[in-house]
C-alpha positions as CSV (number, residue, x, y, z in Angstrom):
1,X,39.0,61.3,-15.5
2,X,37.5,58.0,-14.1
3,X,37.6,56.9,-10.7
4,X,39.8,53.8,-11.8
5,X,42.2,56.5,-13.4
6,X,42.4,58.8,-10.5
7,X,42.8,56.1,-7.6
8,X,44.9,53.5,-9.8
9,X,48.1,55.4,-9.5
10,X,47.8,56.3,-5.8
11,X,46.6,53.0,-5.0
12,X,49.6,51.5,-6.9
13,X,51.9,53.1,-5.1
14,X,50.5,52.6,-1.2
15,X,51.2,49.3,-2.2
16,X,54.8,50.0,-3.1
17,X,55.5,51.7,-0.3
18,X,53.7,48.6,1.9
19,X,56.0,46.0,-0.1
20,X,59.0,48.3,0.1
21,X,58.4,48.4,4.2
22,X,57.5,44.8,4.8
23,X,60.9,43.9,2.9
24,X,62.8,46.8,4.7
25,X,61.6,45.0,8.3
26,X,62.2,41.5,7.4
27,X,65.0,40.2,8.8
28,X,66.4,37.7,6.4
29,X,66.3,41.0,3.8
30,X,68.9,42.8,5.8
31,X,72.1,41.9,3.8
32,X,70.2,43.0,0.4
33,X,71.9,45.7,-1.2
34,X,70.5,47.6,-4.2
35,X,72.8,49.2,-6.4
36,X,72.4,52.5,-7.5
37,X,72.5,51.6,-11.0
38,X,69.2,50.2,-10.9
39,X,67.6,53.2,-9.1
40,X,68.8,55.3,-11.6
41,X,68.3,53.6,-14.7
42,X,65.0,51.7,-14.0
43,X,63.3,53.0,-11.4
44,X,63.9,56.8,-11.8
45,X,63.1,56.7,-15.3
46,X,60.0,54.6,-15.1
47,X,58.8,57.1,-12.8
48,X,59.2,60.0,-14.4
49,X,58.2,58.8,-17.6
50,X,54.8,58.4,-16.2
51,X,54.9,61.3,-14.3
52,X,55.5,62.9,-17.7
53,X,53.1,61.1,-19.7
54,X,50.1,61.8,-17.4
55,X,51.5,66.1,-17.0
56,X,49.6,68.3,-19.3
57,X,51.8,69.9,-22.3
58,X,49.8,72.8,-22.6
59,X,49.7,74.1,-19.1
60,X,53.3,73.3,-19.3
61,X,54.0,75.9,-22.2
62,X,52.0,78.5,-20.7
63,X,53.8,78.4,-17.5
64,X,57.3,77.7,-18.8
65,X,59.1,80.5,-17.3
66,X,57.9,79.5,-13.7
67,X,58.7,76.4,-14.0
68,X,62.6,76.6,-15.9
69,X,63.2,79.2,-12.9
70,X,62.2,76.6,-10.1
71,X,63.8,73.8,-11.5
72,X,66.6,74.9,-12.2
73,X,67.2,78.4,-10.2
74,X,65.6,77.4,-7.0
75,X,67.4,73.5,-6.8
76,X,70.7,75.5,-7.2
77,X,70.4,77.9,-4.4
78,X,68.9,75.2,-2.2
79,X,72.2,73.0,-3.0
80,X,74.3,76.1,-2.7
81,X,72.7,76.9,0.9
82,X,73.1,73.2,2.1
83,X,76.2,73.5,0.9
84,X,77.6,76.3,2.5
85,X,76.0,75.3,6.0
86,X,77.4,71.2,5.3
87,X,80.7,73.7,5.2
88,X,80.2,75.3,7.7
89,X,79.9,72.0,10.1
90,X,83.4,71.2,8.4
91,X,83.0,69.7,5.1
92,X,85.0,70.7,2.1
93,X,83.0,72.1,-0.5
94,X,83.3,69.0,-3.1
95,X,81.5,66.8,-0.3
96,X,79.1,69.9,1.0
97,X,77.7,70.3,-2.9
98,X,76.9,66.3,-2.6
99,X,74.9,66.5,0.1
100,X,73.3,69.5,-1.5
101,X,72.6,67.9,-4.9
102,X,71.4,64.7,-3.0
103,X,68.7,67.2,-0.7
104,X,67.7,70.0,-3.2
105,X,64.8,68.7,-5.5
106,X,61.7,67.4,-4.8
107,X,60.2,63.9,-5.7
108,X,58.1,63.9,-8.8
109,X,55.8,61.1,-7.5
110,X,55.2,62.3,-3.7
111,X,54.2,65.9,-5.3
112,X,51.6,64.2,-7.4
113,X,50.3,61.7,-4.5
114,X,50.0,64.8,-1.6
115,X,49.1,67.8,-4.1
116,X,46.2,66.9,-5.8
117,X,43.9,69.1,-3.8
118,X,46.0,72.0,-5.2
119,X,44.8,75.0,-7.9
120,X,45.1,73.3,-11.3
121,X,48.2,75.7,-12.5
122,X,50.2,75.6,-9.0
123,X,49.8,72.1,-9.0
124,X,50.9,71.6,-12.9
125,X,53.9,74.2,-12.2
126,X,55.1,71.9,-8.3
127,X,54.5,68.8,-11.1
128,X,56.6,69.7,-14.2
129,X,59.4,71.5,-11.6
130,X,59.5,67.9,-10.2
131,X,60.1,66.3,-13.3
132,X,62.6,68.7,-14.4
133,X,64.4,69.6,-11.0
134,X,66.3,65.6,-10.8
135,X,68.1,66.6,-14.2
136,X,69.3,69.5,-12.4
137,X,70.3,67.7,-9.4
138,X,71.6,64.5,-11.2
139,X,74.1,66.1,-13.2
140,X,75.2,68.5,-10.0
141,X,75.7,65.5,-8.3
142,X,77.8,63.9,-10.7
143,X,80.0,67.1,-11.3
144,X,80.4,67.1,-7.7
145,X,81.4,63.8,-7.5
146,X,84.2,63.6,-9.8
147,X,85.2,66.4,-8.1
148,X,85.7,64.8,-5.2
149,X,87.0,61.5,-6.7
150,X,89.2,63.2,-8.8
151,X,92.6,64.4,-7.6
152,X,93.5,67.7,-9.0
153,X,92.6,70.7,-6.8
154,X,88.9,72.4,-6.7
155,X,87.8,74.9,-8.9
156,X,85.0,77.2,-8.8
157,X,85.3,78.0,-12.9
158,X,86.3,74.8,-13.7
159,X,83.1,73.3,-11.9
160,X,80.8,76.0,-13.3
161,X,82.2,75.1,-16.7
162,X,81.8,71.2,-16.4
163,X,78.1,71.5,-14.8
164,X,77.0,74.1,-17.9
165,X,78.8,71.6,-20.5
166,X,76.7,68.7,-18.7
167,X,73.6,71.0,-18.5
168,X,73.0,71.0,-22.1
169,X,74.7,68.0,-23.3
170,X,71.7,66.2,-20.8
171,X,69.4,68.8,-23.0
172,X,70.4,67.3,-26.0
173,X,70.5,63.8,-25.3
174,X,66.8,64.5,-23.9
175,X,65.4,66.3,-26.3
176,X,66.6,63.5,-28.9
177,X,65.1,60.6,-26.8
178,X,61.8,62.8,-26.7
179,X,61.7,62.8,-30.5
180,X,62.2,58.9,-31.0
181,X,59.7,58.4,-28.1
182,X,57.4,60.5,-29.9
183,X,57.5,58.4,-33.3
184,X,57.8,55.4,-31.5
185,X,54.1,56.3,-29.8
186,X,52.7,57.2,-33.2
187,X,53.2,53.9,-34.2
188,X,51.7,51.6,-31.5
189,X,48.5,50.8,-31.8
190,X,46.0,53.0,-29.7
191,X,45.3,51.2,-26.1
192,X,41.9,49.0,-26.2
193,X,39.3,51.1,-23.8
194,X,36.7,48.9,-21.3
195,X,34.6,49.2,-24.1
196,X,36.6,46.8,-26.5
């Protein structure tokens, strides 16, 4: 890895979080409201994609188990203790399992700025968790929520249920994108290196 490689990411994104806190301060930028839609569907995935695209297939393979167990075991109990201790202070269990979904995983990006000085295999296992542990979270957030937007009365199977049927629905549609992504890349031309 070059030193343009190694320091071009980090580098790239001090300067985010400068911009990002220079507009947060000014004044004349306090009305400005992002919506979520944009977040989700741009910036999320342009984040994760090259979190992905820089993450190391092989190390992901041979530490599979790990990492299905963390992102998806350990973001549910996480939820499921903020939950029941957002209950406990008085929420119902719709709006507790929000919060939860919204706290339990980790950023992909801030692991991959602060860890780098991590064991090569803890530090591709904290990485590919990352990437995987939002699907988790994303879709029991959005169980949750039409839960609590929608009117009939809570269920504890019927939610189980819903967040399994979205599970591997989000699997599928994935998996599918991955494959057209993958022929897609085969195609392009191979970038130009400094020495073109």
């Amino acid at each position: 890895m070059t030193t343009s490689d190694s320091t071009g990411p980090v580098s790239g994104r001090t300067l985010l979080l400068g911009a990002g806190c220079l507009v947060g301060l000014t004044p004349s930028f306090a009305a400005f409201a992002l919506s979520p839609d944009v977040v989700l569907f741009l910036v999320l995935p342009a984040l994760l994609y090259w979190e992905a695209l820089t993450s190391s297939v092989r190390e992901i393979r041979n530490n599979f188990r790990s990492i299905a167990l963390q992102s998806t075991g350990l973001v549910l109990a996480t939820a499921v203790a903020v939950a029941a201790v957002a209950h406990t202070l008085g929420y119902s269990w719709p709006i507790a399992f929000v919060l939860g979904a919204v706290l339990a995983p980790t950023d992909a990006a801030a692991v991959a700025a602060v860890a780098k000085a991590m064991p090569r295999r803890i530090l591709t296992v904290l990485r590919a968790e990352s990437l995987l542990n939002d699907g988790t979270a994303l879709v029991l957030l959005a169980v949750t929520i039409e839960v609590v937007t929608d009117e009939q009365p809570f269920s504890w199977s019927g939610t189980a249920l819903a967040f399994v049927a979205s599970y591997a629905g989000g699997i599928l549609i994935g998996a599918t994108v991955a494959l057209l992504l993958i022929q897609v890349r085969r195609r392009l031309p191979e970038p130009c290196s400094t020495a073109c």
